[in-house]
PDB file of N, H, CA, C and O in Angstrom:
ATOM      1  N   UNK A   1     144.746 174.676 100.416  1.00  0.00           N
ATOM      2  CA  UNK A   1     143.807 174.804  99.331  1.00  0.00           C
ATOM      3  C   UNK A   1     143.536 176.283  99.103  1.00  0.00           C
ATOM      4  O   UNK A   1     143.488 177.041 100.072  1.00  0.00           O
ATOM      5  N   UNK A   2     143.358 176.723  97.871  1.00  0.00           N
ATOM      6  H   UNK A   2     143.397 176.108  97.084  1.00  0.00           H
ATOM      7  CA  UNK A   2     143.234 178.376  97.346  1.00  0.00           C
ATOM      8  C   UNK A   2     141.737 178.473  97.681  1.00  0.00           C
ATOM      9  O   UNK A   2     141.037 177.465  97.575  1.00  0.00           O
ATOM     10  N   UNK A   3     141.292 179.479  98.025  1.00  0.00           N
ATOM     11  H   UNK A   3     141.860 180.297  98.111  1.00  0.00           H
ATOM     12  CA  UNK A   3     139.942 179.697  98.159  1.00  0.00           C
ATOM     13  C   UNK A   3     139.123 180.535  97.151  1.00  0.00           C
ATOM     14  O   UNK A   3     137.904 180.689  97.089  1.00  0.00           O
ATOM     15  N   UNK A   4     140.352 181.162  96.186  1.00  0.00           N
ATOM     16  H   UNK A   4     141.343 181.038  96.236  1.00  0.00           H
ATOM     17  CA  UNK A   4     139.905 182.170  94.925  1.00  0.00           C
ATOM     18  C   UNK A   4     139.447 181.050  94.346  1.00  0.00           C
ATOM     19  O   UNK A   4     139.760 179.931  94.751  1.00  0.00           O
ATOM     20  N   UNK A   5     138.314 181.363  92.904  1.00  0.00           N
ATOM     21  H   UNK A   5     138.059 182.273  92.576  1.00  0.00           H
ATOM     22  CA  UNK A   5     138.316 180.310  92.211  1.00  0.00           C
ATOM     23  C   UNK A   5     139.222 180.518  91.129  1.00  0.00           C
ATOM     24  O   UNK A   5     139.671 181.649  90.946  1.00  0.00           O
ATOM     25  N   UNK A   6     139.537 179.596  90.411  1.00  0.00           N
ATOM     26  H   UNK A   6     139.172 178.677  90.560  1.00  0.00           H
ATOM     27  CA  UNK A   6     141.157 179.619  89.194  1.00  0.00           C
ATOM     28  C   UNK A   6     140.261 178.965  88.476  1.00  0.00           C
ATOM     29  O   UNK A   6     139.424 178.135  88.830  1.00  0.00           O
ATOM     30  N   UNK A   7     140.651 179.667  86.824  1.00  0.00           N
ATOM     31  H   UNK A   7     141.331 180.342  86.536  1.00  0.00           H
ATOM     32  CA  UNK A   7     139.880 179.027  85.695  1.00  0.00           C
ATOM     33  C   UNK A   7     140.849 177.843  85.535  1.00  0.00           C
ATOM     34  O   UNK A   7     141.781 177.601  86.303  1.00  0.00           O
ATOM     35  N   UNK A   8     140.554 177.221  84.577  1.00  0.00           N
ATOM     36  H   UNK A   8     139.797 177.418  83.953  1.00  0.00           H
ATOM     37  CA  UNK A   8     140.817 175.934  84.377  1.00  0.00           C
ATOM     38  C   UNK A   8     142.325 175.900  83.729  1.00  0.00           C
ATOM     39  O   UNK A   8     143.215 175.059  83.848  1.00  0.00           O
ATOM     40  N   UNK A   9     142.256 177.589  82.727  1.00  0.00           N
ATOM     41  H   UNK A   9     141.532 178.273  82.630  1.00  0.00           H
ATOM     42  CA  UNK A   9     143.059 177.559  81.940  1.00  0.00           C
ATOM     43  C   UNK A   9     144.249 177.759  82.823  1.00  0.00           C
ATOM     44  O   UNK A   9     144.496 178.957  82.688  1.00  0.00           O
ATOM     45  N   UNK A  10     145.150 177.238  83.675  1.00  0.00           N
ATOM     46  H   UNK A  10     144.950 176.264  83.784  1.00  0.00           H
ATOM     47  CA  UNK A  10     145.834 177.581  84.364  1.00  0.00           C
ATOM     48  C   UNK A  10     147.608 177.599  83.687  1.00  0.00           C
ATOM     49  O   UNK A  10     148.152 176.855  82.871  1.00  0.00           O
ATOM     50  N   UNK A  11     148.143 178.842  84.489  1.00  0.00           N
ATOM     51  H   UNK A  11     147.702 179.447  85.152  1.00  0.00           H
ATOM     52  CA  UNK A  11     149.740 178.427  83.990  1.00  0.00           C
ATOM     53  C   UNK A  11     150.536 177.604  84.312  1.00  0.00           C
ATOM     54  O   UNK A  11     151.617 177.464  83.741  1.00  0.00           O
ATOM     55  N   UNK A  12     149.955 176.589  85.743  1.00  0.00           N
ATOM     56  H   UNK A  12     149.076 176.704  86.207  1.00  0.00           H
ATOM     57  CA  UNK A  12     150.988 175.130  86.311  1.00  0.00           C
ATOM     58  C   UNK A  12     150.146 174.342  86.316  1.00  0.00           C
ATOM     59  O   UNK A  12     148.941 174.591  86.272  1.00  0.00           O
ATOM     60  N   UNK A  13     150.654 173.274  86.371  1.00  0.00           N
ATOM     61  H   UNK A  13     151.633 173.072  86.407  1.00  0.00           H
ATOM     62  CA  UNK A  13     150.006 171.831  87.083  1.00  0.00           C
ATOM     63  C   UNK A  13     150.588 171.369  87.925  1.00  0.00           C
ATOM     64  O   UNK A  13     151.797 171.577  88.022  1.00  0.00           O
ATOM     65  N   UNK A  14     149.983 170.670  88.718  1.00  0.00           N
ATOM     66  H   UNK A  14     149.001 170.501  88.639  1.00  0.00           H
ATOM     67  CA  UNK A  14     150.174 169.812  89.601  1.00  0.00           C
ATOM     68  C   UNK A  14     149.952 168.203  89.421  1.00  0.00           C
ATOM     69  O   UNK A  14     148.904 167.590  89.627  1.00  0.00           O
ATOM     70  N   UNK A  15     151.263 167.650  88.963  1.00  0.00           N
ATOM     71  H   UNK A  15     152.114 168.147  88.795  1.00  0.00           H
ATOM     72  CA  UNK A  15     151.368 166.553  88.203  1.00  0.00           C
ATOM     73  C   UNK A  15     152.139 165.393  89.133  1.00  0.00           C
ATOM     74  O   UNK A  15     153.283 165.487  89.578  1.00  0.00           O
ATOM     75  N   UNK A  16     151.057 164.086  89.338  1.00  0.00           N
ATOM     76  H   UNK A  16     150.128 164.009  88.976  1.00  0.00           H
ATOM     77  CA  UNK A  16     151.043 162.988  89.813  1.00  0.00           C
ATOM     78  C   UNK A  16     151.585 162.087  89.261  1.00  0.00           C
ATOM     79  O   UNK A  16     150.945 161.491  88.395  1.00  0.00           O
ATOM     80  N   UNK A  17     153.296 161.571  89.645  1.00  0.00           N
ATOM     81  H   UNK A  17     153.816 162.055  90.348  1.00  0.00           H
ATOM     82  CA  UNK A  17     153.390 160.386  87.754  1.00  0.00           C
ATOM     83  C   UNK A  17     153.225 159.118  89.134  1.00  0.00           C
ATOM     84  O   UNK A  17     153.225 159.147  90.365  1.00  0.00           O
ATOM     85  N   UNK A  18     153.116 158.240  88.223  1.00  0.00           N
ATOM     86  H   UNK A  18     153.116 158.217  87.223  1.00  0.00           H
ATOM     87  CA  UNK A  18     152.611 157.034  88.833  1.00  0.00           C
ATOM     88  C   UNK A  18     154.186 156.229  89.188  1.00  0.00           C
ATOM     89  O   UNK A  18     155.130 156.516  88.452  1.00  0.00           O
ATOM     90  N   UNK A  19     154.370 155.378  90.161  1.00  0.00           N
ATOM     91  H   UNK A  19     153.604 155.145  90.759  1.00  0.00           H
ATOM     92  CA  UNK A  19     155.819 154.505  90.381  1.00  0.00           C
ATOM     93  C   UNK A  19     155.550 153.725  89.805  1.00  0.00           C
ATOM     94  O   UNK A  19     156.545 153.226  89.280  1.00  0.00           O
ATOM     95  N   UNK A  20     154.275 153.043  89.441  1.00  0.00           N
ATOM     96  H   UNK A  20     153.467 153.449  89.868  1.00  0.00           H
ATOM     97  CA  UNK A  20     154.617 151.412  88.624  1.00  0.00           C
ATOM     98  C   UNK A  20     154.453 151.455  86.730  1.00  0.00           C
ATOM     99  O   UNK A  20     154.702 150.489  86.008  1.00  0.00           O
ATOM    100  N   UNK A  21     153.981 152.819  86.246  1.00  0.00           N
ATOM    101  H   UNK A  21     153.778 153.603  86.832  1.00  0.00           H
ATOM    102  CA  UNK A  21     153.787 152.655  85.106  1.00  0.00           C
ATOM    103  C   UNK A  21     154.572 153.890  84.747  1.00  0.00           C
ATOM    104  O   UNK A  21     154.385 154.958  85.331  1.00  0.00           O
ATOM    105  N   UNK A  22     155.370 153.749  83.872  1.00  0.00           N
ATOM    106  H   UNK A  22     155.523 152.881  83.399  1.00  0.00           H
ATOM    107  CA  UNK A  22     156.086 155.012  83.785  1.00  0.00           C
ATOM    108  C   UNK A  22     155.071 155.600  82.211  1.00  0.00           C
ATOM    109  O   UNK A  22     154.378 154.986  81.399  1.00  0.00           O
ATOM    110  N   UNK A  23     155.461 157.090  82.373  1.00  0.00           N
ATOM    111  H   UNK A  23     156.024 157.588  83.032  1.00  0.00           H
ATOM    112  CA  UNK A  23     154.763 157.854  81.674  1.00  0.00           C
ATOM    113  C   UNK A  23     153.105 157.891  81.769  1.00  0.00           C
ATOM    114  O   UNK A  23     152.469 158.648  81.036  1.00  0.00           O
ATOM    115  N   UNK A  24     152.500 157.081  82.660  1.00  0.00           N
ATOM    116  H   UNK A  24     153.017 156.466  83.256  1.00  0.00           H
ATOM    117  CA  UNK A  24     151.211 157.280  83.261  1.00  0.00           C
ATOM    118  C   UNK A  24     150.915 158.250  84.451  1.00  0.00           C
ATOM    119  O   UNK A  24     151.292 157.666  85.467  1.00  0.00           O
ATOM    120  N   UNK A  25     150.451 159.365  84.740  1.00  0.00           N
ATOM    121  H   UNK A  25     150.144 159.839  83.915  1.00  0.00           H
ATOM    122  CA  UNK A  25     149.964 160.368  85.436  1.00  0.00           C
ATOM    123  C   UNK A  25     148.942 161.245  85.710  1.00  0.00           C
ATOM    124  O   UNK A  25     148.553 161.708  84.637  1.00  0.00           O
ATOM    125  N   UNK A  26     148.338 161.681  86.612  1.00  0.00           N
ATOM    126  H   UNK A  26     148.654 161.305  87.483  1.00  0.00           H
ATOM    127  CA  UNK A  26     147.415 162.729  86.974  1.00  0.00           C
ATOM    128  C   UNK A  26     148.115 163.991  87.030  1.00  0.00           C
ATOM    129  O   UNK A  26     149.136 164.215  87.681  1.00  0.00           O
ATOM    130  N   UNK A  27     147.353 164.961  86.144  1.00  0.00           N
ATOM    131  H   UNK A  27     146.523 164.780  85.615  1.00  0.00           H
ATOM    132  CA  UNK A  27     147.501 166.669  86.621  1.00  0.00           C
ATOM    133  C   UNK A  27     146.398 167.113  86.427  1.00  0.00           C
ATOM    134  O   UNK A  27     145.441 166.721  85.760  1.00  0.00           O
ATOM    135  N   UNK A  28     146.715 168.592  87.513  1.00  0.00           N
ATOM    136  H   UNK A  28     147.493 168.911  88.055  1.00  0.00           H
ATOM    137  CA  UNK A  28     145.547 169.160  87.260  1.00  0.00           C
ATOM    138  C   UNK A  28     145.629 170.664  87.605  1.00  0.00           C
ATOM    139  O   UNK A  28     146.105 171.048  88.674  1.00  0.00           O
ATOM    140  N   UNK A  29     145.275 171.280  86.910  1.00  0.00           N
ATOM    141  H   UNK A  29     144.888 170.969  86.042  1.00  0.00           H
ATOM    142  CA  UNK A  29     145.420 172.724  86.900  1.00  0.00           C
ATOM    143  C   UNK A  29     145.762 173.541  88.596  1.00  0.00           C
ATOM    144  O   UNK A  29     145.067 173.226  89.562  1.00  0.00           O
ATOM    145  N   UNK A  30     146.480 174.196  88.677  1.00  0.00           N
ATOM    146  H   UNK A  30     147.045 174.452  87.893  1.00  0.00           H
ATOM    147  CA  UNK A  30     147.213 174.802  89.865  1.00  0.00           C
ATOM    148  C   UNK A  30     147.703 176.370  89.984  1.00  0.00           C
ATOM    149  O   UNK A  30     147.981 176.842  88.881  1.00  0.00           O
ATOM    150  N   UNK A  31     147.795 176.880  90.607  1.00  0.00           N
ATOM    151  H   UNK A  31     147.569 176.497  91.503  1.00  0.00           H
ATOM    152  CA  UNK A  31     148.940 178.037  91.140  1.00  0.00           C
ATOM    153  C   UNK A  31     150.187 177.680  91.313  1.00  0.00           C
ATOM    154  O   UNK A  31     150.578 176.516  91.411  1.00  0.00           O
ATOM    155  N   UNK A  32     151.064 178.966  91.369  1.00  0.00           N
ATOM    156  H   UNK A  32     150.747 179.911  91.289  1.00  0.00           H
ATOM    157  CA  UNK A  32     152.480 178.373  91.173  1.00  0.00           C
ATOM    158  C   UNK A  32     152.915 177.716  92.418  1.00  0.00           C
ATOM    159  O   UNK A  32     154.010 177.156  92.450  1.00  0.00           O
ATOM    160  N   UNK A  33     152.025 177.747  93.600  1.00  0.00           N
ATOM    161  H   UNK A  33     151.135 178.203  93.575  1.00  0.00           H
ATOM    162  CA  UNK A  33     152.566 176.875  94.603  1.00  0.00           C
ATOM    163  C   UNK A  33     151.838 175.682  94.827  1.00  0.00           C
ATOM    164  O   UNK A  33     151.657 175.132  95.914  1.00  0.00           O
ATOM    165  N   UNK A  34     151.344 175.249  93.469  1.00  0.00           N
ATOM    166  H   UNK A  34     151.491 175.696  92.586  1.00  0.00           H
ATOM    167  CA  UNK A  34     150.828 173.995  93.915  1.00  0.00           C
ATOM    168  C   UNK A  34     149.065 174.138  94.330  1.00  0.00           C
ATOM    169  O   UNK A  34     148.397 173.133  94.085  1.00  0.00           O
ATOM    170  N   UNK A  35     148.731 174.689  94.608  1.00  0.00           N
ATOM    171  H   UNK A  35     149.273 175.506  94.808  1.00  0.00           H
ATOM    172  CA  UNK A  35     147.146 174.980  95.030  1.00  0.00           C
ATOM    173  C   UNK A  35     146.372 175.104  94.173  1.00  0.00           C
ATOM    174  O   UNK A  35     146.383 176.018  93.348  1.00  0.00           O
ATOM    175  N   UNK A  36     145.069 173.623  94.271  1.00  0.00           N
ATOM    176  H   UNK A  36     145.060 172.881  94.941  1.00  0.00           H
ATOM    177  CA  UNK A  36     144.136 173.400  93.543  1.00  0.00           C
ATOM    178  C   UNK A  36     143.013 173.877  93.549  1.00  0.00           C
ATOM    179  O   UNK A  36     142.563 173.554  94.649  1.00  0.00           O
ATOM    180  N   UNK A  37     141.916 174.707  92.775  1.00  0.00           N
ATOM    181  H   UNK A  37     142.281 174.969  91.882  1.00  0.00           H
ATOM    182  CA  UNK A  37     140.912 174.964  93.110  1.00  0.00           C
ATOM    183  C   UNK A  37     139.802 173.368  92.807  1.00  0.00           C
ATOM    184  O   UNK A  37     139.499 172.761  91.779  1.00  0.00           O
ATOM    185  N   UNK A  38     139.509 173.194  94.089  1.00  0.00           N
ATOM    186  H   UNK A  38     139.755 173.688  94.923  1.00  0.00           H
ATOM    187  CA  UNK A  38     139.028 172.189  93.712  1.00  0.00           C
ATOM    188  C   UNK A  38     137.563 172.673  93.116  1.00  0.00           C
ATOM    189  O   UNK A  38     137.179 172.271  92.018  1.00  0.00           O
ATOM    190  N   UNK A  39     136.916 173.412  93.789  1.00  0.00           N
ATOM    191  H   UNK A  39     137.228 173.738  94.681  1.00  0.00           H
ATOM    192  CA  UNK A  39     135.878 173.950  93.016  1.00  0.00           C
ATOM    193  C   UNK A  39     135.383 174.018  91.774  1.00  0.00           C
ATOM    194  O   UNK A  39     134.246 173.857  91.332  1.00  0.00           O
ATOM    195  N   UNK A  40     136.799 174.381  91.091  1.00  0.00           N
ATOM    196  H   UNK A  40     137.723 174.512  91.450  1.00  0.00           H
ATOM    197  CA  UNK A  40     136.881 174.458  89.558  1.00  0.00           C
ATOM    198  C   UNK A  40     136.758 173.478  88.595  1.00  0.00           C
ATOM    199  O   UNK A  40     136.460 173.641  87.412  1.00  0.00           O
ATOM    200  N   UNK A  41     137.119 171.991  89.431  1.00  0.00           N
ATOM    201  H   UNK A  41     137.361 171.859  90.392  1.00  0.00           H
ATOM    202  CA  UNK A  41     137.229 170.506  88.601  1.00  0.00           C
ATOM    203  C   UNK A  41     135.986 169.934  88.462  1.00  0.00           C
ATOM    204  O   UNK A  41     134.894 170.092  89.007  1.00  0.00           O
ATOM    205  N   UNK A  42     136.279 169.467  87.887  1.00  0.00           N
ATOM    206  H   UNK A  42     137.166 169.339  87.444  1.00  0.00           H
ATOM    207  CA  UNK A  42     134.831 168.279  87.480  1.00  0.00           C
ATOM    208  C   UNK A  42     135.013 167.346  88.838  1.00  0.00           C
ATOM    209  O   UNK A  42     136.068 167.174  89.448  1.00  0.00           O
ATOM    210  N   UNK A  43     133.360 166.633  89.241  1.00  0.00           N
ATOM    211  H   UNK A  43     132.503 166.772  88.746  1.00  0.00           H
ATOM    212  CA  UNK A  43     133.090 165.864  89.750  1.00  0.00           C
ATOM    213  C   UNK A  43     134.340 164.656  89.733  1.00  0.00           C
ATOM    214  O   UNK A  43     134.903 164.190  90.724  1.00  0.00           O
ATOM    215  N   UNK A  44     134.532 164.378  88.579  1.00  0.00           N
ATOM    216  H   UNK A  44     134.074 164.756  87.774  1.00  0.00           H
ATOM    217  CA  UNK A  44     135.604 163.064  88.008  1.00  0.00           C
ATOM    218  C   UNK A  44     136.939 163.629  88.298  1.00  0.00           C
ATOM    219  O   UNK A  44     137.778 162.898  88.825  1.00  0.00           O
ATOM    220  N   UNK A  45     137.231 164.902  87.998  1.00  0.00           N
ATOM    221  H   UNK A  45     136.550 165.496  87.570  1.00  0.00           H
ATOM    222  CA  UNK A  45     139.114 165.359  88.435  1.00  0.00           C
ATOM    223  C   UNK A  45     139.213 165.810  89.761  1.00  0.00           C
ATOM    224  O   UNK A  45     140.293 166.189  90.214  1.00  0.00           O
ATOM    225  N   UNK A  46     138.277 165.803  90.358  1.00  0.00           N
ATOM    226  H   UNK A  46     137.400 165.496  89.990  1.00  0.00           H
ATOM    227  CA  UNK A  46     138.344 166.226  91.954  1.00  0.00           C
ATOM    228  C   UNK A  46     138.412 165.017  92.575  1.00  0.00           C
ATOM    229  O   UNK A  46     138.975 164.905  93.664  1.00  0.00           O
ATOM    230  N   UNK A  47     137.630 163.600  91.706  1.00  0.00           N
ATOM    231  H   UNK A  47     137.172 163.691  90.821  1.00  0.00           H
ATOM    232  CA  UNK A  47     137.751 162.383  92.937  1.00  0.00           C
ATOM    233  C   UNK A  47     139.298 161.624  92.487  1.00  0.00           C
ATOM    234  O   UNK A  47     139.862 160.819  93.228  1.00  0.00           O
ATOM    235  N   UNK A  48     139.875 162.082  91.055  1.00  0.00           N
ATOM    236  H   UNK A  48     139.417 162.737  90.453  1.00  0.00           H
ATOM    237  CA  UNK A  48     140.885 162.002  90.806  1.00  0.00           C
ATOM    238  C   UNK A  48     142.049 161.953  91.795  1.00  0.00           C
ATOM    239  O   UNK A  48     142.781 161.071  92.245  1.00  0.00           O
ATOM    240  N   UNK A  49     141.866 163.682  91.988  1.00  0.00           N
ATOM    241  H   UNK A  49     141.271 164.398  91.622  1.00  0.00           H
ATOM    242  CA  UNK A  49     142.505 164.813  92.455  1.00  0.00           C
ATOM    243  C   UNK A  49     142.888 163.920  94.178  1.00  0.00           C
ATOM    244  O   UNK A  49     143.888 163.324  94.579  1.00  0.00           O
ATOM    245  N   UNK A  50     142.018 164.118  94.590  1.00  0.00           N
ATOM    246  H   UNK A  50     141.205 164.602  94.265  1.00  0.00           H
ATOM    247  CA  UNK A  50     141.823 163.393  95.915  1.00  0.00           C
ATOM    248  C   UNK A  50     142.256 161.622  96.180  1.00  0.00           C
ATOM    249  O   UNK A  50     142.544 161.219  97.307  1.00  0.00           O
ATOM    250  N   UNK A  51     142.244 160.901  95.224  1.00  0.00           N
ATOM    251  H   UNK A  51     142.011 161.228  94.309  1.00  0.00           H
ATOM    252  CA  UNK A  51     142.729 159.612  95.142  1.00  0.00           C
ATOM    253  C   UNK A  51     143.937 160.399  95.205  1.00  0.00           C
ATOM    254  O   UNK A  51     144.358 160.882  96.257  1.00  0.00           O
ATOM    255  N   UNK A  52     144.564 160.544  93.943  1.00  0.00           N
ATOM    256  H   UNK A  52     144.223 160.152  93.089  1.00  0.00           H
ATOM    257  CA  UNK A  52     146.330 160.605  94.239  1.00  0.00           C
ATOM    258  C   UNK A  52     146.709 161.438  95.224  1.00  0.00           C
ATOM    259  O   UNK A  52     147.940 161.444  95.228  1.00  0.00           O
ATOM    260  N   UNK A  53     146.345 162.044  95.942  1.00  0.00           N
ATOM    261  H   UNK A  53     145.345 162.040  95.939  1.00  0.00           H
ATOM    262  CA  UNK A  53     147.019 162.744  97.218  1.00  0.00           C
ATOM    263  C   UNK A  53     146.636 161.415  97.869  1.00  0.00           C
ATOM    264  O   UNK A  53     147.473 160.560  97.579  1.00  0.00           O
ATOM    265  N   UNK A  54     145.916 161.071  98.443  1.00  0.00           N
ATOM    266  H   UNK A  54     145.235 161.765  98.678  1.00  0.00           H
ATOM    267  CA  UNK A  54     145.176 159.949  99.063  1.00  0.00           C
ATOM    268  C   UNK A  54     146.413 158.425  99.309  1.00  0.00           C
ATOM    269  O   UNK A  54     146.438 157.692 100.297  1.00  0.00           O
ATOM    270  N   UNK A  55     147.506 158.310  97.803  1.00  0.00           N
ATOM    271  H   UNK A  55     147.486 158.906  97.000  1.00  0.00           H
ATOM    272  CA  UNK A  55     148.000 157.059  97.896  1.00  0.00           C
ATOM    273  C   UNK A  55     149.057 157.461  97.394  1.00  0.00           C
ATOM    274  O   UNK A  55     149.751 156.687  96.735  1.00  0.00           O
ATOM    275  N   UNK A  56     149.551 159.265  97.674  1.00  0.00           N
ATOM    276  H   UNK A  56     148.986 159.893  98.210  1.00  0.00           H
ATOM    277  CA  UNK A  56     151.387 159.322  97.369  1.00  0.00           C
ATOM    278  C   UNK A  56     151.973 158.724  97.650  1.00  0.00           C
ATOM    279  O   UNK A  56     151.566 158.622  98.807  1.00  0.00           O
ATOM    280  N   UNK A  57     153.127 157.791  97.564  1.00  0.00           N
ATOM    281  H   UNK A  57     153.457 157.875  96.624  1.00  0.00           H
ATOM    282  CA  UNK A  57     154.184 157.455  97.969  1.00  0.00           C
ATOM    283  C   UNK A  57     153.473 155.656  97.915  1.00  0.00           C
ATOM    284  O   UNK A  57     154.093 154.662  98.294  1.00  0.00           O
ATOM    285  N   UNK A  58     152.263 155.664  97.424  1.00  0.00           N
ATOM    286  H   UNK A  58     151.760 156.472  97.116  1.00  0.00           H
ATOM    287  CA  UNK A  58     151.699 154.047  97.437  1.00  0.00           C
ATOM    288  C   UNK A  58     152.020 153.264  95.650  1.00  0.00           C
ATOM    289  O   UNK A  58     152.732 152.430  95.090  1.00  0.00           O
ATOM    290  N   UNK A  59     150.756 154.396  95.338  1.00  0.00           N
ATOM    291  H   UNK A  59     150.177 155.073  95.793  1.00  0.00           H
ATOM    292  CA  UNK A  59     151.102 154.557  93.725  1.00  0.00           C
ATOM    293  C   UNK A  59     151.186 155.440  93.032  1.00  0.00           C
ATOM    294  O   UNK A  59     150.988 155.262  91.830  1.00  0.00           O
ATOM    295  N   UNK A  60     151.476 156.576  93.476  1.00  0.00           N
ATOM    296  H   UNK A  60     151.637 156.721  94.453  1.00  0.00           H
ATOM    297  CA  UNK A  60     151.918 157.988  92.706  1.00  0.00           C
ATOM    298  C   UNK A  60     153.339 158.528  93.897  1.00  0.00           C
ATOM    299  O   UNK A  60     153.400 158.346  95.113  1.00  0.00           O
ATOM    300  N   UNK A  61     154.298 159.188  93.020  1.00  0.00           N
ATOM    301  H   UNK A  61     154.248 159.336  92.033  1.00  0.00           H
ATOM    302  CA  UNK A  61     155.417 159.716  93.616  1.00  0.00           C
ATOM    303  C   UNK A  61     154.833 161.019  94.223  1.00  0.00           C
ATOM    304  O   UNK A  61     153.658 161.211  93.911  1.00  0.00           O
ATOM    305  N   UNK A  62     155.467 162.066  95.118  1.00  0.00           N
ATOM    306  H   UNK A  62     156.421 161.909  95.372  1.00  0.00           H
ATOM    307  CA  UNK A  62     154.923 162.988  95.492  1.00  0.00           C
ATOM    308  C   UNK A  62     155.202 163.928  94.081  1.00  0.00           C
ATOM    309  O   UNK A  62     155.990 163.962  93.136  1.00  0.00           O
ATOM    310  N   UNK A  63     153.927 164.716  94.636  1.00  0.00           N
ATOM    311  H   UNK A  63     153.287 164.689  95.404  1.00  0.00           H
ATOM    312  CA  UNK A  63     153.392 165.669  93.205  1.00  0.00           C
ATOM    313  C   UNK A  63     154.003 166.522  92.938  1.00  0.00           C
ATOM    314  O   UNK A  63     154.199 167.334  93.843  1.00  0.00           O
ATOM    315  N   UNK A  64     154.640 166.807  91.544  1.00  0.00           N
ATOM    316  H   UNK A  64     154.480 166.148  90.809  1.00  0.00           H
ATOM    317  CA  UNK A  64     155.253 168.320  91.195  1.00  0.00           C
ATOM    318  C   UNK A  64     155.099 169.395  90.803  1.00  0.00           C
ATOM    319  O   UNK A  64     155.439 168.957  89.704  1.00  0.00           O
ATOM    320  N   UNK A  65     154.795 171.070  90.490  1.00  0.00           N
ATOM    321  H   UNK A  65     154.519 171.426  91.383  1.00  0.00           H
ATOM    322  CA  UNK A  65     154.308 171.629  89.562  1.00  0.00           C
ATOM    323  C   UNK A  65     155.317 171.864  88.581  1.00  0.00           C
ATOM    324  O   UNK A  65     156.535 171.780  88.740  1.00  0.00           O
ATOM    325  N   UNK A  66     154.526 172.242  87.288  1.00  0.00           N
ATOM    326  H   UNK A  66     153.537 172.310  87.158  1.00  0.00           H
ATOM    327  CA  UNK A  66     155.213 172.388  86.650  1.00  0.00           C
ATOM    328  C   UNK A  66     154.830 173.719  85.614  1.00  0.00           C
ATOM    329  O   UNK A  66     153.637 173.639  85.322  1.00  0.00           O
ATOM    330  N   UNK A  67     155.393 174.749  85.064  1.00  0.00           N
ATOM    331  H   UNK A  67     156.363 174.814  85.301  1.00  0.00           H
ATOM    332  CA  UNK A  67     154.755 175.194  84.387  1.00  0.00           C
ATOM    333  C   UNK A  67     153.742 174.279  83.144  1.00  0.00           C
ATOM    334  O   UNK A  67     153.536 173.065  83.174  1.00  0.00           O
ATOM    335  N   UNK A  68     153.336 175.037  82.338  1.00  0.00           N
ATOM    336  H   UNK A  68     153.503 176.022  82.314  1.00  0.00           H
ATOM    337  CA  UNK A  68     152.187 174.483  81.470  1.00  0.00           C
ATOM    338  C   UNK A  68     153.220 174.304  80.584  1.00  0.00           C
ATOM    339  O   UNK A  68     153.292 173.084  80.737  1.00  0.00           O
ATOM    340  N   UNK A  69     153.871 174.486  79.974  1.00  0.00           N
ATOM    341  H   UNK A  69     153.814 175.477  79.850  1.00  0.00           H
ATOM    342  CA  UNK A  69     155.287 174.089  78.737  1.00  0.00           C
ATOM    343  C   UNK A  69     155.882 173.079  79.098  1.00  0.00           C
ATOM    344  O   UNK A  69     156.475 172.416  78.248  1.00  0.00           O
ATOM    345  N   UNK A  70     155.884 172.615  80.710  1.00  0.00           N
ATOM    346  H   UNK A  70     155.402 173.154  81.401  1.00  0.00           H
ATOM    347  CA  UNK A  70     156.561 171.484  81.103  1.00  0.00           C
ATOM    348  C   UNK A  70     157.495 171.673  81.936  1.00  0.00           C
ATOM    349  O   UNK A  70     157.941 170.744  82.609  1.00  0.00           O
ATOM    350  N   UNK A  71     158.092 173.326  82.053  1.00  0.00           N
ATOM    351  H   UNK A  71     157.729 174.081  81.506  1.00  0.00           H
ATOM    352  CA  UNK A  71     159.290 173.652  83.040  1.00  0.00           C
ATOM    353  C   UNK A  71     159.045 173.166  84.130  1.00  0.00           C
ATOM    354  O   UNK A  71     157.857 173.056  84.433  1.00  0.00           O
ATOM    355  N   UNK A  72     159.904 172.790  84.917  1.00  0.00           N
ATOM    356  H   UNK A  72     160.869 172.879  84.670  1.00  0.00           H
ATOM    357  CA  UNK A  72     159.737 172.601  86.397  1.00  0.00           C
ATOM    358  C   UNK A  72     159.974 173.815  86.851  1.00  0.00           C
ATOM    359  O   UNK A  72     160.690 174.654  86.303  1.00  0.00           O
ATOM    360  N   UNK A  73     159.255 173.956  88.068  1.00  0.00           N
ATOM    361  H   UNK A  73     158.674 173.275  88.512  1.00  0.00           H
ATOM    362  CA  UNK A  73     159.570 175.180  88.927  1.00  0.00           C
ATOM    363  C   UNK A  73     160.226 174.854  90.285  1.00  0.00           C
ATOM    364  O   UNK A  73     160.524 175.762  91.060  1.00  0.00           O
TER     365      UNK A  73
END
């Protein structure tokens, strides 16, 4: 976890797609290695945030970043 705080407006995400619904997913603003300020999220994208790490590989694939355009990195 980053300990700086990161505005929201971030240049990656860290994007959760789901295995049973395709094109359904969680992201959420990141550094390029993946590191969330959780600080920075809302009450609601932090318990988000924390569910899908919580049930990778249950109902979300493991998480990717990606730039903000969509590149993978």
């Amino acid at each position: 976890m980053n300990s700086r705080p990161m505005p929201l407006s971030a240049d990656y995400e860290l994007r959760f797609e789901s295995l049973f619904n395709a094109g359904r997913a969680l992201a959420f603003p990141c550094d390029a290695h993946g590191g969330v300020a959780l600080d920075a999220l809302s009450d609601r994208a932090r318990q988000n945030y924390l569910f899908a790490r919580a049930v990778v590989g249950r109902e979300y694939a493991v998480p990717v970043v990606l730039r903000c355009g969509g590149a993978r990195d």
